[in-house]
Structures are given as structure tokens and as C-alpha cells.
N, CA, C and O atoms as a DFTB+ gen file, in Angstrom:
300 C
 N C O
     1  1      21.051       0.526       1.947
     2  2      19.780       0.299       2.620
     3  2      19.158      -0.990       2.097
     4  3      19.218      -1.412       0.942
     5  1      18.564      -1.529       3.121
     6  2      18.026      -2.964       2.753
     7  2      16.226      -2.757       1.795
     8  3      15.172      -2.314       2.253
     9  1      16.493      -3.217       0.581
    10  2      15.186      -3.644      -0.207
    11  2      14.143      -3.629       0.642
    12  3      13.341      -2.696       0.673
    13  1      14.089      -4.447       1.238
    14  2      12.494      -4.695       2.116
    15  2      12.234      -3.601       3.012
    16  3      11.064      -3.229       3.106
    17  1      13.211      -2.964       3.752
    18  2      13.304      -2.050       4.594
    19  2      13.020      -0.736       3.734
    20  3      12.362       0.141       4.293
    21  1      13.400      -0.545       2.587
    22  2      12.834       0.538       1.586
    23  2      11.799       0.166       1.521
    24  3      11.153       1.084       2.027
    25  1      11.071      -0.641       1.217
    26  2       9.422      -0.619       0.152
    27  2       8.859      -0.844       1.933
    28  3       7.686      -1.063       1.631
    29  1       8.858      -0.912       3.035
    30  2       8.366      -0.741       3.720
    31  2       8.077       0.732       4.516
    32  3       7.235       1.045       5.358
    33  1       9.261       1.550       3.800
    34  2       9.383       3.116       4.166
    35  2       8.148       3.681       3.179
    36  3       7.265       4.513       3.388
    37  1       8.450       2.935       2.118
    38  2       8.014       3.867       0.773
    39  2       6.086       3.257       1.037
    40  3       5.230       4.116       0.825
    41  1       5.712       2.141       1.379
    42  2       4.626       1.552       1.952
    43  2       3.601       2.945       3.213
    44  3       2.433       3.319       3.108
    45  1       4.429       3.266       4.032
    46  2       4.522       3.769       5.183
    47  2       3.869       5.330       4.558
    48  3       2.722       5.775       4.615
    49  1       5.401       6.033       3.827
    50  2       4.736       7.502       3.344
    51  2       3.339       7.447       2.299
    52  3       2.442       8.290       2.309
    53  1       3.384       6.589       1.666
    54  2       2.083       6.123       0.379
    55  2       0.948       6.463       1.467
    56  3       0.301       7.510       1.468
    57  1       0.822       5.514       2.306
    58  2      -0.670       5.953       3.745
    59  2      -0.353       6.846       3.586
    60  3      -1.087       7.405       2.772
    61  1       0.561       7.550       3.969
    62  2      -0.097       8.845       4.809
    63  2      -0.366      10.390       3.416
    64  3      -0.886      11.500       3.526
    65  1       0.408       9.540       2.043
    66  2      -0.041      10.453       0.940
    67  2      -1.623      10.286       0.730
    68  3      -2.311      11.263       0.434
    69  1      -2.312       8.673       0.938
    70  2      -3.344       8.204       0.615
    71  2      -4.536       9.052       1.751
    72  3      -5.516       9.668       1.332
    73  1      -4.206       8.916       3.106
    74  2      -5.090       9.365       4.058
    75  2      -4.943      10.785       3.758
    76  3      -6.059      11.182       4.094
    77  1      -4.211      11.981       3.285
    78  2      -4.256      12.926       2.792
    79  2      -5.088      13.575       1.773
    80  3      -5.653      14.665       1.688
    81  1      -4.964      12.451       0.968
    82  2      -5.926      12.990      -0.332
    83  2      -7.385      12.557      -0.332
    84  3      -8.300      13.105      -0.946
    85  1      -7.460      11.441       0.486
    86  2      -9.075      11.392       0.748
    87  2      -9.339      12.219       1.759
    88  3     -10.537      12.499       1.713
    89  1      -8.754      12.796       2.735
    90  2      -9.151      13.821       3.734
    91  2      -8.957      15.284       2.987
    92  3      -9.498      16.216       3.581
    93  1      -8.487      15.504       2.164
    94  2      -8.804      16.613       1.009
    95  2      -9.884      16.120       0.151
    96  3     -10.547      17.103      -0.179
    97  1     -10.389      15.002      -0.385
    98  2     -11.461      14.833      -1.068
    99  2     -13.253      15.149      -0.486
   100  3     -14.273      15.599      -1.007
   101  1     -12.749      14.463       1.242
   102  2     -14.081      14.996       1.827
   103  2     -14.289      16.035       1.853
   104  3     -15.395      16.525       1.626
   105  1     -12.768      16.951       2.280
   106  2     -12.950      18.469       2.938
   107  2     -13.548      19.090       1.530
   108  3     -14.585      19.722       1.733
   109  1     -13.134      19.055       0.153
   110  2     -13.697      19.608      -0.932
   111  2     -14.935      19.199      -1.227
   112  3     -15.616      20.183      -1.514
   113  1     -15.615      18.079      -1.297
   114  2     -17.270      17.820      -1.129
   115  2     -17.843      18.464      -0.596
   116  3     -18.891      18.964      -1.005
   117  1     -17.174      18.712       0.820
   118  2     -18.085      19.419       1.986
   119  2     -18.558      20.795       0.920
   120  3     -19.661      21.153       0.507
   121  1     -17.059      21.382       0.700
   122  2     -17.407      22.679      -0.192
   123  2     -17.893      22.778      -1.219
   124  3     -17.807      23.898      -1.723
   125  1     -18.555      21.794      -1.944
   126  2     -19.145      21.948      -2.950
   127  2     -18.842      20.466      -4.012
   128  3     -18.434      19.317      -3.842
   129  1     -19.231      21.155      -4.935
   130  2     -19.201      19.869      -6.344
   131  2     -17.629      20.093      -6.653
   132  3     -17.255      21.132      -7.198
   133  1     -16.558      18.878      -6.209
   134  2     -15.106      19.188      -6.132
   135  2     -14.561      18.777      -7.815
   136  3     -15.271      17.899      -8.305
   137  1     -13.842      19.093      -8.404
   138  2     -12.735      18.825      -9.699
   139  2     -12.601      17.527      -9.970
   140  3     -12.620      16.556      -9.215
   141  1     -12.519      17.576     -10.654
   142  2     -12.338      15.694     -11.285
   143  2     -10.980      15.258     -10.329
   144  3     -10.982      14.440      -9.408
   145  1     -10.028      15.918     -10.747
   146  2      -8.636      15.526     -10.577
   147  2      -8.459      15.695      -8.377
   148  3      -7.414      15.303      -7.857
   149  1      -9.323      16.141      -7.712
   150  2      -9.277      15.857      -6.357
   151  2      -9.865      14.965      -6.111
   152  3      -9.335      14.340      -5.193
   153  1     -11.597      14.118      -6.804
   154  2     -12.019      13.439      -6.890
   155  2     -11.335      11.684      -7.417
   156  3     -11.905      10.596      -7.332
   157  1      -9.989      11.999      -7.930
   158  2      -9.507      10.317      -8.413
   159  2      -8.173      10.769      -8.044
   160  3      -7.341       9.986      -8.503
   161  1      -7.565      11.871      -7.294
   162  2      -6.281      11.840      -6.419
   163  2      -6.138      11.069      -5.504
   164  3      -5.083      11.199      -4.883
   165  1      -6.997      10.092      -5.092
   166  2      -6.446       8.916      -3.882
   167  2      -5.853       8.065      -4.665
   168  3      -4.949       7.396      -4.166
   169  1      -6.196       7.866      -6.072
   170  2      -6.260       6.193      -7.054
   171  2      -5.185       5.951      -6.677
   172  3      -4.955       5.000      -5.930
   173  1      -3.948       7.068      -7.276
   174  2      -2.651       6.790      -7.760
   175  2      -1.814       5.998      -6.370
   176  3      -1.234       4.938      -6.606
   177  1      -1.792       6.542      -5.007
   178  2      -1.261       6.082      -3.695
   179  2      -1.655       4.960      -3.984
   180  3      -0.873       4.118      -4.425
   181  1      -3.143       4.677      -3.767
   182  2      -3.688       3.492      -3.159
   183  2      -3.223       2.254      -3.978
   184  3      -2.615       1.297      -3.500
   185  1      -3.667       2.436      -5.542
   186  2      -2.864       1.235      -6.162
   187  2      -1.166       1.039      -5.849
   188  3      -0.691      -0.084      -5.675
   189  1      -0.400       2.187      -5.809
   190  2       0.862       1.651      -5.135
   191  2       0.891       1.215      -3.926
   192  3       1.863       0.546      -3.573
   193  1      -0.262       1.520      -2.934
   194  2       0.201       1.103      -1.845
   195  2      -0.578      -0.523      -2.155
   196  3      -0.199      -1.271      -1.254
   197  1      -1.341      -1.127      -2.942
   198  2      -1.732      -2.249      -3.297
   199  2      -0.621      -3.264      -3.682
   200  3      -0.311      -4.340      -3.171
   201  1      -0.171      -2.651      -4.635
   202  2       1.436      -3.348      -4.661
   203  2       2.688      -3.574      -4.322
   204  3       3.419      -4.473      -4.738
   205  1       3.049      -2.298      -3.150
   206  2       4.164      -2.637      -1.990
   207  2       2.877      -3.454      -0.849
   208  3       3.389      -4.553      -0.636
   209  1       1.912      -3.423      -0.295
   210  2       1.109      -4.412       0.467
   211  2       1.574      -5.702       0.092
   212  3       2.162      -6.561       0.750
   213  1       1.214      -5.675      -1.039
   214  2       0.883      -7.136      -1.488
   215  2       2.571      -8.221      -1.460
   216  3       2.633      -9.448      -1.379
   217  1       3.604      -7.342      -1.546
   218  2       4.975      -7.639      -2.195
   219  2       5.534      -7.786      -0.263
   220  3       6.328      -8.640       0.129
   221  1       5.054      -7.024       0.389
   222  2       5.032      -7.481       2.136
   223  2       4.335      -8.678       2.388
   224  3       5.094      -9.554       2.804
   225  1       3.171      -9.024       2.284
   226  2       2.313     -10.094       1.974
   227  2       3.085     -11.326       1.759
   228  3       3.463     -12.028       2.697
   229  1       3.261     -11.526       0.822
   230  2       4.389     -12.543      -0.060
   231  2       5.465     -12.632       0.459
   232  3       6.028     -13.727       0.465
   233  1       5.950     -11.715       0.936
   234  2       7.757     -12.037       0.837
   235  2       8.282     -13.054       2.424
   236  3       9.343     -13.675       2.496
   237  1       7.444     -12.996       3.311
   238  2       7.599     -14.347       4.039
   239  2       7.470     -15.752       3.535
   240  3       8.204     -16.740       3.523
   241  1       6.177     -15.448       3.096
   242  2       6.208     -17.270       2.264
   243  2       6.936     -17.254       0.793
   244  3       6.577     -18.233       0.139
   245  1       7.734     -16.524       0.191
   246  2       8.830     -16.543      -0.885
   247  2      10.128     -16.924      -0.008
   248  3      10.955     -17.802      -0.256
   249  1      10.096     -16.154       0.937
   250  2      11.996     -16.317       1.482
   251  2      11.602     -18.073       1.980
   252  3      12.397     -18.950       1.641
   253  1      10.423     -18.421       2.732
   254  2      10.112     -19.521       3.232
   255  2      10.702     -20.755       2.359
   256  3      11.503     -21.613       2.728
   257  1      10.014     -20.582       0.967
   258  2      10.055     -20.932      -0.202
   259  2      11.316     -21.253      -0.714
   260  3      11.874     -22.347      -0.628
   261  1      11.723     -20.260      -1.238
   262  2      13.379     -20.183      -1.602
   263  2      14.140     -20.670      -0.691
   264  3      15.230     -20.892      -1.219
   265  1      14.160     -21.096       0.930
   266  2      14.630     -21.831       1.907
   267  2      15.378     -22.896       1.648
   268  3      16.569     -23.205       1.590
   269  1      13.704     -23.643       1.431
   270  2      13.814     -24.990       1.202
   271  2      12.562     -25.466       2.514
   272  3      11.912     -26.449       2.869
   273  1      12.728     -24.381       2.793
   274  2      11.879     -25.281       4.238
   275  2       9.890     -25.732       3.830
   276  3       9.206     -24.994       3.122
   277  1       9.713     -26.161       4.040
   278  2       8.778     -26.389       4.033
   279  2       7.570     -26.791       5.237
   280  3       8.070     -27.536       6.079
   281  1       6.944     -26.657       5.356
   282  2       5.781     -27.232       6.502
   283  2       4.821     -27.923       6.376
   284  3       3.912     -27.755       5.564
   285  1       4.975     -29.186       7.554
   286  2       4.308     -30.347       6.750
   287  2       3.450     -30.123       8.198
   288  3       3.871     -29.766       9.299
   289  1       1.799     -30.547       7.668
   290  2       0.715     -30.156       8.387
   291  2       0.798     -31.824       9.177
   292  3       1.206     -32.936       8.843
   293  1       0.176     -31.230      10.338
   294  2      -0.206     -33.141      10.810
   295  2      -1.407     -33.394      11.226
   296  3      -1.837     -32.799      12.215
   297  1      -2.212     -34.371      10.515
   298  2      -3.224     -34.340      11.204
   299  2      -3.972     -35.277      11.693
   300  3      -4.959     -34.988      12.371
């Protein structure tokens, strides 16, 4: 399986772990004063999904990079 094509899978399930646990964080507010540990269960997704984002982000202008190609502006 292709690298990029993984961290774009693994990108993909992270949302939908992330939109999970904040939609369990509201639903437990609603019910009351919720647990520490439902209250900072989004962190862990979200910073990974911060760093497969960010590594999607980049990796056009790296392969660009590593090319050789470059783009010259005209103005």
C-alpha cells in the first residue's frame, strides 16, 4: 500500500474518531457535569489529525521540491 494513500486513510478514520468524541462530549454536558477524561477525549485525534493534515499540506510542495521544478512568478 502506498504511504500517502495510508496517512490519508488513517487522516480520514481520525475525523470521524474526532467528530465522535466531541459529539459524546456535548451529549455528556447535556447530562450533567461530564468526567475529566470525556472532557479532553477529542485532544488525542485532533492533534494526530494536526499532523497527518499538515504532512498532506506539505507533501505537494516537497515532491515539487525534490523535482527540481521550480516556479518562476512573472510579473
Amino acid at each position: 500500500m502506498n504511504w500517502n494513500k495510508s496517512i490519508r486513510q488513517i487522516h480520514r478514520w481520525l475525523s470521524i474518531a474526532f467528530t465522535a468524541t466531541v459529539a459524546a462530549n456535548f451529549i455528556a454536558m447535556a447530562l450533567g457535569e461530564p468526567p475529566a477524561w470525556i472532557v479532553y477525549a477529542p485532544l488525542p485525534p485532533l492533534f494526530l489529525l494536526l499532523f497527518t493534515g499538515l504532512y498532506m499540506f506539505v507533501l505537494p510542495h516537497a515532491t515539487r521540491w525534490r523535482s527540481g521544478r521550480r516556479v518562476v512568478e512573472q510579473g
